[in-house]
GUROGU-409940 format. One record per residue (C-alpha): x, y, z; residue in one letter. Coordinates in steps of 0.25 Angstrom, whole numbers, padded with zeros to 4 digits, always signed. Each point is the difference from the previous one (the first is absolute). Last residue first. Example, Ala and Ser with C-alpha at 12.3 -4.5 7.8 and 13.67 -1.06 7.14 Angstrom:
! residues 2
+0055-0004+0029S-0006-0014+0002A
This chain:
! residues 257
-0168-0013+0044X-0012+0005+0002X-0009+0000-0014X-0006+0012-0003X-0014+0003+0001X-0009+0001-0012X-0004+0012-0007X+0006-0003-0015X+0009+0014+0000X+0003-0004+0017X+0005-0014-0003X+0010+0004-0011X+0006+0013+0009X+0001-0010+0012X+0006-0012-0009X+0012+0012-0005X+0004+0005+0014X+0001-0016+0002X+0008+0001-0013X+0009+0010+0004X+0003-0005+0013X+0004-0013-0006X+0006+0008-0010X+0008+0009+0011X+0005-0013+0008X+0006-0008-0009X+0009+0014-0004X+0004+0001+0013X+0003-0016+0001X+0007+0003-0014X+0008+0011+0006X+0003-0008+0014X+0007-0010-0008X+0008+0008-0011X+0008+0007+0012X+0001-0014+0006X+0006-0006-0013X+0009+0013+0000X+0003-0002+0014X+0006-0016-0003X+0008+0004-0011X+0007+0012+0006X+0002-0007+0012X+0007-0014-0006X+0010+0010-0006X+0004-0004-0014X+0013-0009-0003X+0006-0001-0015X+0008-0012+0002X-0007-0007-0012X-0009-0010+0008X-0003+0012+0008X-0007+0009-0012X-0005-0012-0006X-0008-0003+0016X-0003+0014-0001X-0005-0001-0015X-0009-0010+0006X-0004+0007+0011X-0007+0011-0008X-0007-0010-0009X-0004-0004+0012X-0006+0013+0007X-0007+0000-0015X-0007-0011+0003X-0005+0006+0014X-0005+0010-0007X-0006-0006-0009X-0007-0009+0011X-0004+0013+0007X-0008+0006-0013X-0007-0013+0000X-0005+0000+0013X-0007-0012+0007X+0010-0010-0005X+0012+0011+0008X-0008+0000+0011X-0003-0016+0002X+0013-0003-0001X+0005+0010+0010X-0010-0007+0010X+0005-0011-0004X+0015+0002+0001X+0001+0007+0014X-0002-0015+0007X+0010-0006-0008X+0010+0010+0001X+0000+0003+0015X+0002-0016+0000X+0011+0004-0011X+0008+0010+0011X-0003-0008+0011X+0008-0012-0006X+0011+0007-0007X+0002+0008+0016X+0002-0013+0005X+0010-0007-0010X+0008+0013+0001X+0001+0002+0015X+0003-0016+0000X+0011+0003-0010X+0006+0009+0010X+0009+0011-0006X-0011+0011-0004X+0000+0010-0012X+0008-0003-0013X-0004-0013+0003X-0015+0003+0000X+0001+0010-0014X+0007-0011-0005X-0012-0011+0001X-0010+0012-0004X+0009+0002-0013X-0001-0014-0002X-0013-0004+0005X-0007+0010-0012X+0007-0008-0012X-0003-0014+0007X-0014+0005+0003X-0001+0004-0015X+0000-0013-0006X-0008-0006+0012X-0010+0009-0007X+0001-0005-0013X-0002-0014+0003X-0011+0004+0010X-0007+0006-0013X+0003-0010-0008X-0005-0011+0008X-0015+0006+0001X-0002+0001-0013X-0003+0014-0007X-0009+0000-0011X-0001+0012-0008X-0012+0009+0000X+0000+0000+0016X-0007-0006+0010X-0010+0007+0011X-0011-0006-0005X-0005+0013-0008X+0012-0001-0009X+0012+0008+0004X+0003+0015-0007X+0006+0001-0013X+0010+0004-0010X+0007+0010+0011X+0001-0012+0011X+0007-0008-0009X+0009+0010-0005X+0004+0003+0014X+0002-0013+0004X+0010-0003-0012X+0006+0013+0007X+0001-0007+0010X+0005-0014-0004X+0012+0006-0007X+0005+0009+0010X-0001-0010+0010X+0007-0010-0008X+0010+0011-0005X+0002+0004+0015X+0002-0016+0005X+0011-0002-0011X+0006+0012+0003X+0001-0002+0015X+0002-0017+0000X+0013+0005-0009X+0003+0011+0008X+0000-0008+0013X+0008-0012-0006X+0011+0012-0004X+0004+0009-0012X+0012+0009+0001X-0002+0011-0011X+0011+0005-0009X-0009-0003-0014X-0004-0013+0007X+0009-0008+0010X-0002-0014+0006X-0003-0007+0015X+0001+0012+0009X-0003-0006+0015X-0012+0007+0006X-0008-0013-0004X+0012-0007+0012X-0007+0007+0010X-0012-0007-0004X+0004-0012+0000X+0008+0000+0014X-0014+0006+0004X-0007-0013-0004X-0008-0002+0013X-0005+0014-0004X-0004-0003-0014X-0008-0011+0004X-0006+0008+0011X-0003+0011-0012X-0005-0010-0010X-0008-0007+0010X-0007+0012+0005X-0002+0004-0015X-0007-0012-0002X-0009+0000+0010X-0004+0014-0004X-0004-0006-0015X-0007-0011+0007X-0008+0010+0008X-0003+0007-0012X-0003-0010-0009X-0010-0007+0010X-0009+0016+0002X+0000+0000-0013X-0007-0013-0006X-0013+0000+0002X+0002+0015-0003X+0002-0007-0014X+0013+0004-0005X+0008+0012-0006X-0002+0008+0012X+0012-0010+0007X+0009+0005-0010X-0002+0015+0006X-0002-0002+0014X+0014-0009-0001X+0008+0012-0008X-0006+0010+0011X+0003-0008+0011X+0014-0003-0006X+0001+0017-0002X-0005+0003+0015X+0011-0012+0005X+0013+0009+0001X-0010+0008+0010X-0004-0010+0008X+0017-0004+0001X+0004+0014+0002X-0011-0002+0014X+0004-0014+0004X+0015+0005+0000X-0003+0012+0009X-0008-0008+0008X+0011-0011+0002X+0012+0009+0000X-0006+0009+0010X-0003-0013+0008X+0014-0005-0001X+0005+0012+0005X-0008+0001+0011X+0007-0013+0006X-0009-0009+0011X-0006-0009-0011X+0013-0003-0007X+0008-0004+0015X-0013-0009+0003X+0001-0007-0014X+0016-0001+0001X-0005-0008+0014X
């Protein structure tokens, strides 16, 4: 019956799809973090790294959402520092900014000393294990401010369960093709390694009380995003233009793409 009475009230829906919708997007930079790790090992290898990674952050989140007592009690202040309250969130939100901060620009120095090998792995060995030890790191980190985010927003822990669910099955099926993207263009995997640098010193910033709109975050990766696909898109303009020009000095036809 409570079913029946959920499934007939627009209200619930609203909050459903709108929750579904803030939880995508609280997901781009775990999907980004995961495309990235998962780059590290044998394309054998991604594609089960990946959906293991997801996984774990489903189960992190329902975890998290059966717990809410817990969670609410993270808010609670647990010790003072220089005049600032610290509490379980801010501890989890440092920690996990640091880490994240850490790791990319690790990444970043990694990718700058050398591309990957011709087999698609790279210079330093990567184990399979670490990278979803690292990633399950992070889910916790990212689960907690999209757990908080889904109480701040609807009542029914069903609504909240549900719209958790839809919103990493949208996840998993948008992470492979946004994998693949981002090992096919270097300049975009930079990019996406400096998206989280740029998270990390939002999740420092938040651990410290110092709290930066979601909105300016999210539309200056967006803004970044569709300069770099306008930019993909002039060299590879430029080099076709480029093909035809070589294939016309040495008279042959040019090769159709």
């Amino acid at each position: 019956m409570q079913m029946l009475e959920w499934a007939a009230d627009p209200q619930i829906w609203i909050g459903f799809f709108t929750l579904v919708t803030l939880e995508i997007v609280l997901g781009i930079d775990n999907i980004i973090f995961i495309s990235i790790l998962a780059g590290k090992l044998p394309p054998e290898q991604r594609d089960r790294a990946r959906v293991l990674g997801l996984a774990a952050a489903l189960v992190s989140r329902l975890l998290l959402l059966l717990g809410l007592s817990w969670v609410v009690q993270l808010t609670e202040p647990l010790f003072t520092v220089l005049g600032h309250e610290i509490s379980g969130r801010d501890l989890i939100l440092l920690l996990g900014g640091l880490f994240l901060l850490g790791k990319s620009v690790t990444e970043i120095g990694h990718t700058m000393d050398g591309p990957a090998g011709k087999d698609g792995k790279n210079a330093a060995a990567v184990s399979f294990t670490s990278v979803i030890v690292q990633i399950m790191v992070l889910d916790v980190v990212f689960s907690l401010d999209s757990v908080i985010t889904a109480v701040g927003m609807v009542d029914e822990l069903g609504v909240m369960i549900a719209a958790v669910v839809v919103a990493v099955l949208v996840m998993l099926f948008a992470s492979g093709p946004i994998s693949r993207f981002v090992d096919q263009h270097p300049s975009v995997k930079m990019l996406a390694l400096a998206f989280l640098v740029l998270i990390g010193v939002v999740l420092v910033a938040e651990g410290l009380d110092q709290h930066i709109p979601k909105g300016y975050i999210y539309f200056a990766m967006a803004f970044s995003v569709v300069v770099e696909l306008l930019n993909i898109r002039v060299r590879s303009k430029n080099a076709r233009q480029r093909q035809v020009e070589t294939a016309e000095q040495e008279g042959a036809p040019p090769k159709m793409q």
